[in-house]
C-alpha positions in Angstrom: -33.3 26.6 21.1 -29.9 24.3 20.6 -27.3 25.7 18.7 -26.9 24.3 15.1 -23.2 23.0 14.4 -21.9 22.9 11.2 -19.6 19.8 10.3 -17.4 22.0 8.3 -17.0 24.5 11.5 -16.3 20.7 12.9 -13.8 19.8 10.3 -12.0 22.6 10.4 -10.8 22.7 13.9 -9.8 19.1 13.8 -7.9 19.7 10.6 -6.0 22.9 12.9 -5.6 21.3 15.8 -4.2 17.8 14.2 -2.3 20.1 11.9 -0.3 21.8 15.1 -0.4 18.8 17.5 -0.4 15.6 15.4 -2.6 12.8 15.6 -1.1 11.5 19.0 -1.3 14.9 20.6 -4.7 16.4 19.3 -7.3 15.7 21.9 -11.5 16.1 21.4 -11.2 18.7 23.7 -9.0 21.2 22.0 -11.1 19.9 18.9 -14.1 21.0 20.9 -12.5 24.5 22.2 -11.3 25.4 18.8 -14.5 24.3 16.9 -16.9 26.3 19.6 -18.3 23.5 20.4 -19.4 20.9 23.7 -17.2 18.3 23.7 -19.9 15.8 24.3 -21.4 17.1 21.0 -18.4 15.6 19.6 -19.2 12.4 20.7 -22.7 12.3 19.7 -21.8 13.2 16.6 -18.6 11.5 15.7 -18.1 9.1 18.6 -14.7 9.0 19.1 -11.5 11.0 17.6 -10.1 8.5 14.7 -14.2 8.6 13.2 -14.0 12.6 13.2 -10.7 12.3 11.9 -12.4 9.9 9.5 -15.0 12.6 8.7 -12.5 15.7 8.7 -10.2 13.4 5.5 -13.4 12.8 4.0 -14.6 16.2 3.8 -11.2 17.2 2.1 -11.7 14.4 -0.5 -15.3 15.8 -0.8 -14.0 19.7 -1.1 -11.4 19.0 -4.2 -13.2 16.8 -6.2 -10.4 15.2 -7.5 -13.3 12.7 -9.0 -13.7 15.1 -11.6 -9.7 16.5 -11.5 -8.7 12.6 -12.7 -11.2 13.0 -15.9 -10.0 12.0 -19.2 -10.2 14.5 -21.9 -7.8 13.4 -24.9 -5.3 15.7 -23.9 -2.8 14.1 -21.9 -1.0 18.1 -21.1 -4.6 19.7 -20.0 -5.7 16.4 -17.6 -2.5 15.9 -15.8 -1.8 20.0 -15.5 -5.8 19.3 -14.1 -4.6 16.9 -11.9 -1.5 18.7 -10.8 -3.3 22.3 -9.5 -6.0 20.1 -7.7 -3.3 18.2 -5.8 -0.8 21.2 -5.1 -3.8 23.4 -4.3 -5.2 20.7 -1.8 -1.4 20.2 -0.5 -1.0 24.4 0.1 -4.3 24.2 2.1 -4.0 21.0 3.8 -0.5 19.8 3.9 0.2 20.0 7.7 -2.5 18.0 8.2 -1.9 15.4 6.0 1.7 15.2 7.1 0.8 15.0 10.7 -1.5 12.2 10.3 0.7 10.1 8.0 3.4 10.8 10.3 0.9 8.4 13.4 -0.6 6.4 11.2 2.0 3.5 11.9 1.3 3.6 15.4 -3.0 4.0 15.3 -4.1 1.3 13.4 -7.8 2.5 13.8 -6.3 5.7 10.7 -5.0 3.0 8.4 -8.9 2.9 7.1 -8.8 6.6 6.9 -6.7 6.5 3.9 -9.1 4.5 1.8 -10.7 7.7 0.4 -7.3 9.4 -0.4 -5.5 6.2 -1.7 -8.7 5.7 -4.2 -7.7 9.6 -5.5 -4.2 8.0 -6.5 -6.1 5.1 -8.1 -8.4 7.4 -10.1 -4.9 9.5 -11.5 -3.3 6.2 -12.2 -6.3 4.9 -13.8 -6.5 7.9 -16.0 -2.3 7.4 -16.6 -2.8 4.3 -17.5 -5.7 5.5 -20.0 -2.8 7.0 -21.9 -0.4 3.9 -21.1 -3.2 2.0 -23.6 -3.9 4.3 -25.9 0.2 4.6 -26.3 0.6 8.4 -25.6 2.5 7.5 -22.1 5.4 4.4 -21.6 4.6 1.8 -19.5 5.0 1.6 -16.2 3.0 1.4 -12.8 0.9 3.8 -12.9 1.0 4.4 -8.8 4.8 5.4 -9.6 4.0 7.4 -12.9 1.6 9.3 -10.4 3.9 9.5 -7.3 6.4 11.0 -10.0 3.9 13.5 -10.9 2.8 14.7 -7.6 6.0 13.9 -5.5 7.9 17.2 -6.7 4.2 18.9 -5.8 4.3 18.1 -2.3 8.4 18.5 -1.5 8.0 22.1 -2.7 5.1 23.2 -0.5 6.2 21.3 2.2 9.8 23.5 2.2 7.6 26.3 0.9 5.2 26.6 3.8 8.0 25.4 6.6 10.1 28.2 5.8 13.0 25.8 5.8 15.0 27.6 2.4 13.1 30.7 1.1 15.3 30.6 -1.9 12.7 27.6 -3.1 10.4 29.1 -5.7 6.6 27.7 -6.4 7.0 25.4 -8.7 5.7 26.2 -12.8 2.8 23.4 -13.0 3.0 23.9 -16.9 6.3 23.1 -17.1 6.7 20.1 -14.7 3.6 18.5 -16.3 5.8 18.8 -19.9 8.9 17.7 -18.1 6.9 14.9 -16.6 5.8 14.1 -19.7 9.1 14.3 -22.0 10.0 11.8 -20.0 7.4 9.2 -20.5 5.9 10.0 -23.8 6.3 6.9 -26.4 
């Protein structure tokens, strides 16, 4: 009888082994060792490393449902504190990742597709920003730099956070940066 493989057993070794190696150094191999798998069953699967890649983002999009983070509720604190744990607790878990691949995507242009998924996330948070742009709770402005605002604190502090680089750094009061964020754009 053949051995059943899980896609998330899948995901989760590529997510590891991109996470340590980076795009350009992870291979289907280690993907393969660290997932317990053949790595022609990767290949029938996935067919080559930028679509399991593909599939690994896509099952992190699928596991936060920032879909239903982005939802608009009337009260501009509650959605974009929503917004804010959803993103910082996807950036604790995933982070490395994330970074590594940004960090090749310049130079594999068969990733720049890969962030279609993501990139419509920051649509969907600027969408519900700009909700509150035309109801006049929030200024004016691009909503892509209202939300890169928002969640660009998020990610600095778990990326020094998790690197160890100043220990000193505490996790940052989601609350609070969410009213600071928002003292600074209310009308």
């Amino acid at each position: 009888m053949p051995k059943i493989v899980e896609d998330e057993q899948i995901f989760q070794a590529v997510l590891q082994v991109v996470s340590e190696r980076g795009y350009a150094g992870a291979t289907t191999k280690q993907m393969a060792d660290a997932a317990n798998v053949s790595e022609v069953t990767l290949f029938r699967k996935y067919e080559n490393k930028a679509q399991l890649v593909k599939q690994a983002i896509s099952y992190i999009v699928e596991q936060t449902d920032f879909a239903s983070s982005a939802h608009y509720t009337s009260d501009v604190h509650a959605d974009l504190l929503r917004v804010v744990q959803t993103y910082q607790d996807t950036a604790v878990k995933h982070g490395l990742f994330i970074f590594a691949l940004f960090a090749d995507l310049t130079r594999y242009p068969e990733l720049i597709d890969a962030m279609d998924r993501p990139l419509s996330i920051f649509q969907s948070i600027g969408a519900l920003i700009a909700r509150y742009q035309d109801e006049g709770v929030l200024k004016p402005e691009h909503p892509l730099h209202a939300v890169a605002s928002l969640l660009g604190p998020l990610m600095y502090i778990v990326t020094i956070r998790r690197e160890k680089l100043d220990s000193s750094v505490p996790p940052i009061d989601l609350p609070a940066h969410v009213t600071n964020f928002l003292e600074g754009r209310r009308t």
